[in-house]
C-alpha positions as CSV (number, residue, x, y, z in Angstrom):
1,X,3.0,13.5,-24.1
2,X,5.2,15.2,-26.9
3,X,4.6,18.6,-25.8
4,X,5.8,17.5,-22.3
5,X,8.8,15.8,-23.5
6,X,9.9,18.9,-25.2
7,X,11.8,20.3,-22.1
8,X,14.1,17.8,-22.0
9,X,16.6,17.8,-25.2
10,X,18.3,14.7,-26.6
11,X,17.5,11.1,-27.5
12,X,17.0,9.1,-25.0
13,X,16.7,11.8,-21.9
14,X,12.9,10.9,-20.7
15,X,11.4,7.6,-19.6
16,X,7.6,6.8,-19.9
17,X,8.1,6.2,-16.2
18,X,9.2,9.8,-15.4
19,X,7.0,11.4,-17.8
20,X,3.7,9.6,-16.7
21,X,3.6,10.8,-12.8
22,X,4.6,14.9,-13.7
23,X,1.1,14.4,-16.3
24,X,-0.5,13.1,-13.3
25,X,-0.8,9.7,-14.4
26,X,0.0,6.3,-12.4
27,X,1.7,4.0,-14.6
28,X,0.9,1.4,-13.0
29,X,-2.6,1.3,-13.0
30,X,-2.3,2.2,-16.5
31,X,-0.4,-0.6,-17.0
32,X,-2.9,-2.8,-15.3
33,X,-5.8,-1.5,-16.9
34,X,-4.2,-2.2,-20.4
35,X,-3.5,-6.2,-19.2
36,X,-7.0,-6.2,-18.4
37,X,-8.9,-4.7,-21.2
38,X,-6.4,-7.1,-23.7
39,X,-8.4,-10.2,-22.9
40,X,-11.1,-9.2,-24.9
41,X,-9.9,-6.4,-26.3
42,X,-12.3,-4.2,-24.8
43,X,-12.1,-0.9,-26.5
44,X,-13.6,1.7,-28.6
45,X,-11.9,0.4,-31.8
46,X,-13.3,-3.5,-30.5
47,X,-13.4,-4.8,-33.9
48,X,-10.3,-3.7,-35.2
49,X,-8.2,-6.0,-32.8
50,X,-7.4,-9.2,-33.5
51,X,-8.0,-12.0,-30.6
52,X,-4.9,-12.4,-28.3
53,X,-2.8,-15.2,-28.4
54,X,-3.6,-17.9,-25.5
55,X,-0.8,-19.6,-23.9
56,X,-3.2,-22.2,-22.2
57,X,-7.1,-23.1,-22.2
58,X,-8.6,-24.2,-18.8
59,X,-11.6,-26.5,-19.2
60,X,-11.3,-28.5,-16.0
61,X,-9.8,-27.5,-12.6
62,X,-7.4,-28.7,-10.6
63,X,-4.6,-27.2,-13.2
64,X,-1.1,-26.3,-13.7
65,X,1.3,-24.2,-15.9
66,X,4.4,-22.8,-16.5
67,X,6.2,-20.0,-18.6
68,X,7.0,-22.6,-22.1
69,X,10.5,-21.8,-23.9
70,X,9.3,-20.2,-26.6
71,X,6.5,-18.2,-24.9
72,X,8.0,-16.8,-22.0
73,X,7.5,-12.7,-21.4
74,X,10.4,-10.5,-21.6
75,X,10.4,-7.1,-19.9
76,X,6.1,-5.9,-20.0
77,X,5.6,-8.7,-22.3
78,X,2.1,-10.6,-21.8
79,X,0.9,-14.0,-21.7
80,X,-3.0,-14.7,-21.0
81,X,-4.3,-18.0,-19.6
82,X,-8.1,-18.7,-20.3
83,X,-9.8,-20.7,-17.2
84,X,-13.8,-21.3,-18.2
85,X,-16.2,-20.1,-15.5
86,X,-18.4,-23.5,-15.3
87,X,-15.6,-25.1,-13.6
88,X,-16.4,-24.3,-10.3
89,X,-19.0,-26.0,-7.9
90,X,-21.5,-24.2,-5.2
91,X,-19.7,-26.1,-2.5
92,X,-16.3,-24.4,-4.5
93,X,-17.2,-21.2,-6.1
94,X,-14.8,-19.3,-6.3
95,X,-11.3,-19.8,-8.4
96,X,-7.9,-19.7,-6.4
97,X,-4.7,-19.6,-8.3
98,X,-1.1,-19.8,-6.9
99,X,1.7,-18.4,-8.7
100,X,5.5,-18.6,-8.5
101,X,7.9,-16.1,-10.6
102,X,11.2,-15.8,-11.5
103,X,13.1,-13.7,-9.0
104,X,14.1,-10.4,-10.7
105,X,11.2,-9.8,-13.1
106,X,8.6,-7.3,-10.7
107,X,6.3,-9.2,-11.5
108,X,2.3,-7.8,-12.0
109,X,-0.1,-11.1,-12.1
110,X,-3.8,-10.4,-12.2
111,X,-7.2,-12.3,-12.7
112,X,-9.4,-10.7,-15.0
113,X,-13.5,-11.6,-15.1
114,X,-15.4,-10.6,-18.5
115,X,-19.2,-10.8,-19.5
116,X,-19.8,-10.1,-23.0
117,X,-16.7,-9.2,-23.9
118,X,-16.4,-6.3,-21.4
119,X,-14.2,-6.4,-18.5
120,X,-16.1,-6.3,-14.9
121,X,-13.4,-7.3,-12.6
122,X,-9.7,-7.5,-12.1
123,X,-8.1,-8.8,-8.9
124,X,-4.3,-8.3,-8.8
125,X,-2.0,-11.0,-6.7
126,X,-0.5,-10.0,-3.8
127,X,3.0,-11.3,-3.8
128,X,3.5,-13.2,0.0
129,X,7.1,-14.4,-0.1
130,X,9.3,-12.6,-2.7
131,X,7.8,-14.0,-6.1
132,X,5.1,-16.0,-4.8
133,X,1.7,-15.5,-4.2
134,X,-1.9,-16.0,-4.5
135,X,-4.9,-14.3,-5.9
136,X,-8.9,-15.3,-5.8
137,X,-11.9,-14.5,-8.0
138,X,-14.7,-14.7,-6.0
139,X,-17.8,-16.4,-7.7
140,X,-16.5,-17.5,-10.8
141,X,-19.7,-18.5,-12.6
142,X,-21.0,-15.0,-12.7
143,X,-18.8,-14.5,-15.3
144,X,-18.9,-15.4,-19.2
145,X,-14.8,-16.0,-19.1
146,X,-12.2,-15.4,-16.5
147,X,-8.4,-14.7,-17.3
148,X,-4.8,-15.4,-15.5
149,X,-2.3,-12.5,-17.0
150,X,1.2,-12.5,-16.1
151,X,4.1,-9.7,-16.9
152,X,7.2,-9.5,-15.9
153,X,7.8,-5.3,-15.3
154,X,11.2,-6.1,-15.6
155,X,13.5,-8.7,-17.1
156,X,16.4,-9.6,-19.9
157,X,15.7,-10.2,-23.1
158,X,15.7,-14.4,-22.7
159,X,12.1,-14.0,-20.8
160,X,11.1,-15.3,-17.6
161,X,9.9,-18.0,-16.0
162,X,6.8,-18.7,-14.2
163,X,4.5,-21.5,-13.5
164,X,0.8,-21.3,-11.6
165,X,-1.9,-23.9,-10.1
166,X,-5.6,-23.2,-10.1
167,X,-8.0,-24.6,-8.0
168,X,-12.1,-24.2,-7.2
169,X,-11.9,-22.8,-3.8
170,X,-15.1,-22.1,-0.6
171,X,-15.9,-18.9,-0.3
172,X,-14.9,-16.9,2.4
173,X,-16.7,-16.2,5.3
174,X,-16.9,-12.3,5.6
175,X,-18.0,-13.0,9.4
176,X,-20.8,-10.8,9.1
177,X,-23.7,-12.5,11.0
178,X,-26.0,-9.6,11.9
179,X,-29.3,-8.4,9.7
180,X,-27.1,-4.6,9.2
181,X,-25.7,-6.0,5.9
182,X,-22.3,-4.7,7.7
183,X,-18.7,-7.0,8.0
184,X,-18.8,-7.9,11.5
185,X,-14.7,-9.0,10.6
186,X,-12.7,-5.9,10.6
187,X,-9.5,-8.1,9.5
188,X,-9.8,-9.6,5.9
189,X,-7.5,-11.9,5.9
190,X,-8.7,-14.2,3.4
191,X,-8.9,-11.8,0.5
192,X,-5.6,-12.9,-1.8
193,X,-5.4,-10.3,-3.5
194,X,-6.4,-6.8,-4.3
195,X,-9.6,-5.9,-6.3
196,X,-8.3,-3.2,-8.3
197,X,-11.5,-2.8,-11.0
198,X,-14.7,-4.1,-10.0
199,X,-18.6,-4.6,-12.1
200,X,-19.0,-2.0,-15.0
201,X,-16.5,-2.3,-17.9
202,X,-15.7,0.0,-20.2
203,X,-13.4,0.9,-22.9
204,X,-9.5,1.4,-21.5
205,X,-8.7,5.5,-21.4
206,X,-6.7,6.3,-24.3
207,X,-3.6,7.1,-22.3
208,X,-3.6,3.6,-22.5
209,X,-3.0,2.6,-25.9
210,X,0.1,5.2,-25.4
211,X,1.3,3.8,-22.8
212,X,2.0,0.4,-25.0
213,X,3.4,2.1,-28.0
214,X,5.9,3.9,-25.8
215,X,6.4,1.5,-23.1
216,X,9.6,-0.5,-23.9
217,X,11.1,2.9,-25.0
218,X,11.9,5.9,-23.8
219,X,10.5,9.0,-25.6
220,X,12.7,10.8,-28.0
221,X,11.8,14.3,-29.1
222,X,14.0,16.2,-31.8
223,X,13.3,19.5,-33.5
């Protein structure tokens, strides 16, 4: 990243956001990946990371949030919501949350699934209307812990508010009928959301971790 910011001269003159696409990087996948992998801090360097801070513990479901004063995320801050997998039913087995944001903030929402601290699965919500929006991860009890993660891309410095419901949820019916093993419904409709990481964790890239240091600034390069 330094050698790339060295064509432009100043303080101040190069955004992450600029720099990242011309390297061939998508910032926000990046971005993503890095909410994900924070739940249980799945990297290389595992044991060298404290546990991150929880803003709420879900034991039972039906349940509710919302963005507390002193908690909420400013501008690609983080909060992470911890739902337990053995909350869902076989008649209900997968977990549905609705989420509502603060106009303004772009926000990124994703459910995150983890088996021994390793991240298989991240679904990101799809906003609907504006700020709002649903997501769903499918068979919850598969996993050893399953994760709500909200960030505002944007925002002023007083944070932004959120809240969210969670609910066990059926399972959709993929229409597919026939002995092929192929989806007989061309339209998924019932999806909410889009599976951006699926089964096989692994440690976040490295670009990563440089991403986060450099986020919330823009790169500065003197000689």
């Amino acid at each position: 990243m330094w050698e790339e910011s060295q064509a432009y001269p100043g303080d101040y003159g190069l955004s992450i956001y600029e720099l990242l696409p011309d390297m061939g990087y998508d910032w926000l996948e990046i971005y993503r990946e890095f909410m994900a992998v924070n739940t249980v801090m799945d990297y290389d360097e595992q044991d060298e990371f404290p546990a991150i801070a929880l803003e709420a513990n879900v034991s039972a479901l039906p349940a509710e949030g919302q963005a507390e004063s002193g908690s909420r995320p400013q501008s690609l801050g983080q909060n992470y919501i911890r739902i337990k997998t053995d909350t869902t039913s076989a008649e209900e087995p997968d977990l549905l949350v609705q989420f509502t944001g603060q106009e303004g903030a772009n926000w990124m929402v994703i459910l995150v699934g983890t088996i021994d601290d390793r991240v298989e699965e991240v679904v990101e919500l799809e906003f609907s209307r504006g700020h709002e929006g649903s997501v769903r991860l499918e068979d919850l009890a598969r996993f050893d812990d399953a994760f709500l993660v909200v960030s505002p891309l944007t925002g002023g410095g007083s944070g932004a508010d959120y809240e969210w419901t969670a609910t066990a949820a059926e399972a959709i019916d993929t229409g597919d009928d026939d002995d092929d093993g192929g989806d007989d419904d061309d339209d998924d409709d019932g999806g909410d959301g889009c599976t951006c990481r699926a089964e096989g964790g692994g440690a976040a890239p490295v670009v990563s971790l440089a991403a986060l240091a450099l986020a919330a600034i823009v790169i500065r390069w003197r000689r």
